[in-house]
KEKOLPA-607568 format. One line per 5 residues: number of its first residue (from 1); for each residue x, y, z of N, C-alpha, C, O. Coordinates in nm, 3 decimals, padded with zeros to 5 digits. Each point is the difference from the previous one (the first is absolute). Example, Ala and Ser with C-alpha at 12.3 -4.5 7.8 and 13.67 -1.06 7.14 Angstrom:
2
1) 01.319 -00.569 00.780 -00.089 00.119 00.000 00.090 00.120 00.000 00.104 -00.002 00.066  -00.139 00.107 -00.138 00.082 00.119 00.006 -00.077 00.109 00.073 00.051 00.111 00.017
***
This chain:
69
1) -01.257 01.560 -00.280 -00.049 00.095 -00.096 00.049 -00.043 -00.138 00.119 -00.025 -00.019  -00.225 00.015 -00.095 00.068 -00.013 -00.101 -00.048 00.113 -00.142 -00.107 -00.011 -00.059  00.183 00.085 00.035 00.061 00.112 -00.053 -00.018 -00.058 -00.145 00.048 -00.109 -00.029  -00.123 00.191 -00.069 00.012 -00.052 -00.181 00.092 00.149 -00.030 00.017 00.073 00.098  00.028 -00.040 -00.201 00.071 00.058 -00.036 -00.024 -00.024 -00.170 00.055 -00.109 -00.017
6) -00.101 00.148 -00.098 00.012 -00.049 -00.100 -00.038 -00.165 -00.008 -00.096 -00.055 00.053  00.206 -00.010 -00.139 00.001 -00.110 -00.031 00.052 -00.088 00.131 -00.020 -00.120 00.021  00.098 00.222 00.067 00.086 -00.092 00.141 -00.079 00.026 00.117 -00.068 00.092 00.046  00.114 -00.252 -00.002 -00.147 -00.045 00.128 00.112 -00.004 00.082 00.093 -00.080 -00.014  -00.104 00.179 00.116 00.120 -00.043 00.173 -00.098 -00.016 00.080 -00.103 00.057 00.036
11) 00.173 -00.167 -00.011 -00.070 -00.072 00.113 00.091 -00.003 00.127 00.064 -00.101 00.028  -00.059 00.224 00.057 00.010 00.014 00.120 -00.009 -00.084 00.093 00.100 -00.024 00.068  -00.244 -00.051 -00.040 -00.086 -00.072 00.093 00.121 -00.138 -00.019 00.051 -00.057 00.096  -00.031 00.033 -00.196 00.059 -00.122 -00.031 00.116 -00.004 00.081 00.026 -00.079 00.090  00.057 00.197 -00.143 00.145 00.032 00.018 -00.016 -00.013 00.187 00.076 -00.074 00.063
16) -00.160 00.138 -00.011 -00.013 00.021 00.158 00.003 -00.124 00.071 00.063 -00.021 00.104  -00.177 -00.106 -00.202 00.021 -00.101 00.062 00.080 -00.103 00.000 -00.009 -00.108 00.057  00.114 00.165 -00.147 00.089 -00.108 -00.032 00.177 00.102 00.096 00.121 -00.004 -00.025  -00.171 00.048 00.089 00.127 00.063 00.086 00.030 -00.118 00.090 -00.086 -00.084 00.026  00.220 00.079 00.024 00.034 -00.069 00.096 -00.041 00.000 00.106 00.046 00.110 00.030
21) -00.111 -00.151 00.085 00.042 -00.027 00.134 00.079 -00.023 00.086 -00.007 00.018 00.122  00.118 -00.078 -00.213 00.125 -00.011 00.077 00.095 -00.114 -00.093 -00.018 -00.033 -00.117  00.126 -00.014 00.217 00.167 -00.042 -00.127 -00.098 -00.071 -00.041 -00.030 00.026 -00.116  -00.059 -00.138 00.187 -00.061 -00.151 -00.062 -00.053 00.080 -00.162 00.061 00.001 -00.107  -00.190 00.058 00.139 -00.020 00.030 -00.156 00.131 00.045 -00.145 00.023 -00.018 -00.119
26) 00.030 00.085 00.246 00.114 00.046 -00.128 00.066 -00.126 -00.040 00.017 -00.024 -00.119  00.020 -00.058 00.211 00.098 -00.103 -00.032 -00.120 -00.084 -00.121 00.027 -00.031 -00.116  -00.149 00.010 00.183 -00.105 -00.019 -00.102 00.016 00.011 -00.154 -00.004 -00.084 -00.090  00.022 00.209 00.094 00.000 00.060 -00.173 00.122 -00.009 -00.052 -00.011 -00.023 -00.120  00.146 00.032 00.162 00.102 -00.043 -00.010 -00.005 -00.136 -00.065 00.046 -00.027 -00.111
31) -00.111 -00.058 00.196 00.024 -00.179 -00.048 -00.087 00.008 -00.103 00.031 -00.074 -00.093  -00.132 00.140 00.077 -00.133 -00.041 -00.108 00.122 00.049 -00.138 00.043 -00.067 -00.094  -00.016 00.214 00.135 00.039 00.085 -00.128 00.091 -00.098 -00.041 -00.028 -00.063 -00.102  00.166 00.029 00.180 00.143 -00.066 -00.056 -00.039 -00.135 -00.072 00.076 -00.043 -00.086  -00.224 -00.042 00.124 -00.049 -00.130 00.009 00.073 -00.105 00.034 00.027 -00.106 -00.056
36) 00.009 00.165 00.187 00.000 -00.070 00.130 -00.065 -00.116 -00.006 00.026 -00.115 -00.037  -00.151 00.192 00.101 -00.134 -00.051 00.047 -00.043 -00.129 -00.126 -00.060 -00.102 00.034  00.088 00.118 -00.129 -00.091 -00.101 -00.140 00.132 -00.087 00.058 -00.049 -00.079 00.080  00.142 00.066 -00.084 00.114 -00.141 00.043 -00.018 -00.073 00.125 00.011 -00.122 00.009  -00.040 00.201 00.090 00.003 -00.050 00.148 -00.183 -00.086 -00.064 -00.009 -00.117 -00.039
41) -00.073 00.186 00.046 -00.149 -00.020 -00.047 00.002 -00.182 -00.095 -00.066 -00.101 00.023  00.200 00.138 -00.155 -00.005 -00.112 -00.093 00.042 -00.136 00.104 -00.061 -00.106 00.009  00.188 00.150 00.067 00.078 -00.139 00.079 -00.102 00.017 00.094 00.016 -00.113 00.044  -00.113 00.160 00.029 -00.050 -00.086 00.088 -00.112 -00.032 -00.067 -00.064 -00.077 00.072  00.013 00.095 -00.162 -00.157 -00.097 -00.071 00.101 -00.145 -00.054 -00.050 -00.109 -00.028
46) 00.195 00.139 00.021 00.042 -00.101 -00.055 00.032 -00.164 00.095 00.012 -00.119 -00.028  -00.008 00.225 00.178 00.066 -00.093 00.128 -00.168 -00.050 00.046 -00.005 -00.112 00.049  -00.103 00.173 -00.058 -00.141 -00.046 00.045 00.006 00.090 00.080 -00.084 -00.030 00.084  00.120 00.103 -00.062 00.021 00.126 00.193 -00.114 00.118 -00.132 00.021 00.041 -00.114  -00.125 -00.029 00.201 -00.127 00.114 -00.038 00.046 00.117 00.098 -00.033 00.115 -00.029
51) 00.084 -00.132 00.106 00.039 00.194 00.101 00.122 -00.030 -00.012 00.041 -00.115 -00.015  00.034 00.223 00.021 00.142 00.003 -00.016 00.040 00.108 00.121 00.113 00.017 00.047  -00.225 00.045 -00.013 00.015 00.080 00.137 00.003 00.175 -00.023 -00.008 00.084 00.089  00.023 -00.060 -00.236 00.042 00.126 -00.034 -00.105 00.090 00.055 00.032 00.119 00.003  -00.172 -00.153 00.050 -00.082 00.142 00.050 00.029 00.006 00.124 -00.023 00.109 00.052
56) 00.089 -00.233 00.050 -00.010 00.021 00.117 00.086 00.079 00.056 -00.009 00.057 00.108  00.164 -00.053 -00.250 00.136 00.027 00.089 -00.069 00.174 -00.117 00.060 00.102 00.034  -00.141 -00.086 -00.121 00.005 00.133 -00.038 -00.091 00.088 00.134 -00.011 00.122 00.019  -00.033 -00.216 00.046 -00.070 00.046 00.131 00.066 00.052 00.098 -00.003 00.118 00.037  00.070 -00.212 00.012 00.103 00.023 00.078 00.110 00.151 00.005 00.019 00.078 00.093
61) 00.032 -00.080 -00.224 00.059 00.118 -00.064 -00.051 00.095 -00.025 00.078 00.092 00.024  -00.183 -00.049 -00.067 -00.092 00.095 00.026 -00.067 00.054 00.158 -00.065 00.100 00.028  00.107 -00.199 00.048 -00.080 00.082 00.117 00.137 00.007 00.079 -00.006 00.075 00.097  00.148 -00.147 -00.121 00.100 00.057 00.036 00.078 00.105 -00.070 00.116 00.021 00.037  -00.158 00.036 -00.116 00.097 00.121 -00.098 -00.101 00.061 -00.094 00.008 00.013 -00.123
66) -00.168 00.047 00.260 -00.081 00.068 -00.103 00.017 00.149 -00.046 00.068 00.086 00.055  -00.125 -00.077 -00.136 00.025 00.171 -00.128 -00.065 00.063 00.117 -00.082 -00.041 00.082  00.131 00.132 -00.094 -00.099 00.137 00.087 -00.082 00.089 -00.120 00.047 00.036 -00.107  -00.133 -00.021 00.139 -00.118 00.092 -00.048 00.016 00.154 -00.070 -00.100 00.063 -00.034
***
């Protein structure tokens, strides 16, 4: 749902789809926010390695330590 208010646009729909599923996503936003993720990302475009593995093990973690509803 997205809600105008005046000049301010909430965007609900957004906020909903960007909830966790579980630790993997959190740990997710964690590495993006701290920029983690841009260092690990820089040294491996730097080593030639294109996967570094981070969706498989955010997979993993998410379907072992998922959010409840």
């Amino acid at each position: 749902m997205v809600v105008l208010r005046g000049d301010h646009l909430l965007k609900s729909n957004l906020m909903e789809k960007n909830k966790s599923k579980g630790l993997g996503d959190t740990v997710e936003k964690i590495t993006k926010a701290t920029g983690i993720k841009s260092i690990v990302d820089a040294v491996n475009k730097a080593r030639g390695v294109k996967d570094c593995g981070c969706n498989k093990r955010k997979g993993i973690l998410n379907r072992a330590f998922p959010y409840k509803k």
